[in-house]
N, C-alpha and C positions, 0 to 999 in steps of 0.2 A: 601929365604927371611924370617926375621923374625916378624912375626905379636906382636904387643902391644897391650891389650885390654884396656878397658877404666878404669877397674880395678888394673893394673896395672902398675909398673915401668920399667924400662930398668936396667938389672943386673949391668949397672956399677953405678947406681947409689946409694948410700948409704941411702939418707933421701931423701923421696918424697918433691917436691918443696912444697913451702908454698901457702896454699888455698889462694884464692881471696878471700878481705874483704866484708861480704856481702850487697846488695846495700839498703841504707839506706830508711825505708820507710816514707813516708809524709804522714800526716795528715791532709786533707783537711774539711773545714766546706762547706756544700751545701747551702748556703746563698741564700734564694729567693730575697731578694736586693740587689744590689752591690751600689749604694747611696741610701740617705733620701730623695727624693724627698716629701714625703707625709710631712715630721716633717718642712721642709724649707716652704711650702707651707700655712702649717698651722701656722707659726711664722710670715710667712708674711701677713695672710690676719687677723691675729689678731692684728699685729701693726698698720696694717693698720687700724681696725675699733677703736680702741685706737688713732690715729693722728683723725680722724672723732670725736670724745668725746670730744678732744680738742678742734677742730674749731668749732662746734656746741655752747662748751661753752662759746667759745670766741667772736663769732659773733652772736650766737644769745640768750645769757645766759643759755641756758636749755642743758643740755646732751643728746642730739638724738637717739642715737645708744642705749643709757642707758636704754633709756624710752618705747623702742619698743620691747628689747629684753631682760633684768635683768628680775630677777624670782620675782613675784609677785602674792601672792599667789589667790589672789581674780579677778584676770586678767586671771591667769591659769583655776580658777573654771567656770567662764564667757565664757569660749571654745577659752582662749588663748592658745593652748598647746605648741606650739615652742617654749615657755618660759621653756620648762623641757628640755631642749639643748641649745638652743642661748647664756645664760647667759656665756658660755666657752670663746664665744669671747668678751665680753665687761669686762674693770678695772674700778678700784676704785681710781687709782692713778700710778705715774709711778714707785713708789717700788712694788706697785701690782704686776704691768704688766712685770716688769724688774725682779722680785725676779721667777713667774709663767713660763718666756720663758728662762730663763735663764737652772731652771729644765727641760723643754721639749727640750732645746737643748744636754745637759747632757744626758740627759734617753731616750729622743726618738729615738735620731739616734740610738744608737746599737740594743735596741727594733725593727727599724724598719727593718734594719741589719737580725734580726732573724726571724720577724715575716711575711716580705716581704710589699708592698703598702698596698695592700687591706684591708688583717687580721690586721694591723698595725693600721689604718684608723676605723675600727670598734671595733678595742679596745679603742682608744680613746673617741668615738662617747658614747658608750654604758656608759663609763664612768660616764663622763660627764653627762650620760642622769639618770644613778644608782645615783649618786649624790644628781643632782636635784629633782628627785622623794621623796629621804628619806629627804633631807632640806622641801620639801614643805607639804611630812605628816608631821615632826615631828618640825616646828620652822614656826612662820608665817612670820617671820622678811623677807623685802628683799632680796636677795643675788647677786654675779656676782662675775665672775672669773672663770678662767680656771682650779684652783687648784679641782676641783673634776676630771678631768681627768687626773692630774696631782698626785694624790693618787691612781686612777685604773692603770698606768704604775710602779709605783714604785711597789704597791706590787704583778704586772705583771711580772718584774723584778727579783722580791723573789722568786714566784712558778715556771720561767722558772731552775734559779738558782739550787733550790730544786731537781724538777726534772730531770735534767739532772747532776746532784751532781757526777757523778762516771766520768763523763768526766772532773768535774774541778779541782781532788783529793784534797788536802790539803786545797787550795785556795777556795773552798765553803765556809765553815764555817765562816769563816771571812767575805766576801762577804755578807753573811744573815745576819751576825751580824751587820754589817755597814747598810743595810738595814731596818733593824727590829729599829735599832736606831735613826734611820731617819725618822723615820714613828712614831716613841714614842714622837719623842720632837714636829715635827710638830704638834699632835695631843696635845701634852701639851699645849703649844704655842697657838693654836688655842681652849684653854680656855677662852680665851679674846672673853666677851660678844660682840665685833666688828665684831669676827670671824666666819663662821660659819662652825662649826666643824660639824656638821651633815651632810651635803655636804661630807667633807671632806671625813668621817666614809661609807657615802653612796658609794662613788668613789673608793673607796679601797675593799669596798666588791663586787662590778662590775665588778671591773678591775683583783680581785681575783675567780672569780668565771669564767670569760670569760680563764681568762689564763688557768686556770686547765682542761676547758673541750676542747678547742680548743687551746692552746698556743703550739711552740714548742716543741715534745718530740724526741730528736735524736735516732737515730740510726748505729751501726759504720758497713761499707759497705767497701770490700776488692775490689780493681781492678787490675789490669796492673800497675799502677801507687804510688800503697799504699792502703792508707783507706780514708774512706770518711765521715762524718758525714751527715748523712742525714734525714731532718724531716718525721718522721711516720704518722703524723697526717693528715684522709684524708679529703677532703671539705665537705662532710657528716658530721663529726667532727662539721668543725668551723660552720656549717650551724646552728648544733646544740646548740652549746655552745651560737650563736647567739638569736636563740631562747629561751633556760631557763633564760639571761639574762634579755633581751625583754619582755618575758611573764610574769614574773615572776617580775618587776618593774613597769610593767604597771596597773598590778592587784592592785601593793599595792598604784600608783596613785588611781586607780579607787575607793577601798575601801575609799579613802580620800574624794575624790568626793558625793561620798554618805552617 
């Protein structure tokens, strides 16, 4: 009997048969959400408090929801302080409110996508809250609206982008660019004395500071099955990132105060 090793052909045959093609590998992202529950939730309870502005004005002429929670800076000195957050849910009008969810519907879902419920939820928060802090040192005017945490996603958006650049090859740059341009004209635009662009400036540096220390930085991970992208970043991380934010915006509240 004649043995064939595995190294080996059978003499009658000429050309060893043709190798199997080898089995293609996937690429998977470890996505801590699989929906936006947090971004749907937060659309709805801001139109909702927006239908409430309306019927308040309508029935009883005064704006309710406006008058308890818009940034006011001598209401905030007075030991209003949920006036350096609240103001994310209450508009000014329904382009306000339609132009502000329409972004958070765009930007938040994928954001939430990468950044999962939680971390997702206190980027927005934190936002909103960097926002309202630098509008209330640096402008005494009123404000309201969501767009300061609508400036800490977008350029949330950029530093995830940035740093995870080697997984998007070619497609980054563009990406930043459309981004970075997005963020130049709103901030043009919100040259109009209506506007208030310090919010605006405040949200973006919140939302860029929370991403870098606690936002998504992948990782690519081999299994059985392919590769996996998966977040490094551990709760230590975002506890932290939470904190320099936080401390670090409430100081320069504080300094205002006194």
């Amino acid at each position: 009997m004649k043995i064939i090793k595995y190294d080996q052909y059978p003499e009658s045959s000429s050309t060893p048969p043709p190798a199997p093609p080898p089995a293609a590998k996937r690429i998977e992202v470890d996505n801590p959400a699989s929906k936006p529950l947090v971004t749907y939730a937060i659309l709805g309870i801001t139109i909702s408090v927006f239908l409430a502005q309306l019927l308040t004005q309508n029935t009883m002429g005064i704006d309710l929801p406006a008058t308890y929670l818009a940034k006011y800076n001598q209401l905030i000195i007075s030991g209003q302080y949920w006036r350096l957050i609240t103001p994310v849910l209450v508009h000014g009008s329904i382009a306000h409110i339609a132009f502000n969810m329409y972004a958070l519907f765009i930007f938040g879902r994928n954001l939430e996508y990468q950044y999962g419920h939680g971390r997702f939820l206190l980027l927005y928060l934190l936002s909103g809250f960097a926002g309202n802090v630098v509008s209330f040192v640096l402008t005494p005017n009123p404000s309201l609206g969501a767009s300061t945490a609508i400036f800490g996603m977008l350029s949330a958006q950029g530093v995830f982008i940035y740093r995870n650049r080697r997984f998007f090859g070619n497609r980054a740059r563009p990406i930043l660019s459309n981004i970075i341009f997005i963020l130049g004209i709103n901030l043009i635009l919100g040259m109009s004395p209506m506007i208030d662009n310090w919010g605006h400036l405040g949200g973006l540096i919140g939302g860029l500071v929370f991403a870098w220390t606690a936002g998504p930085l992948w990782e690519m991970k081999a299994d059985l099955s392919g590769y996996r992208l998966v977040d490094q970043v551990e709760k230590w991380q975002i506890l932290m990132g939470v904190l320099i934010v936080f401390i670090a915006f409430a100081a320069l509240a504080i300094v205002r105060w006194f």
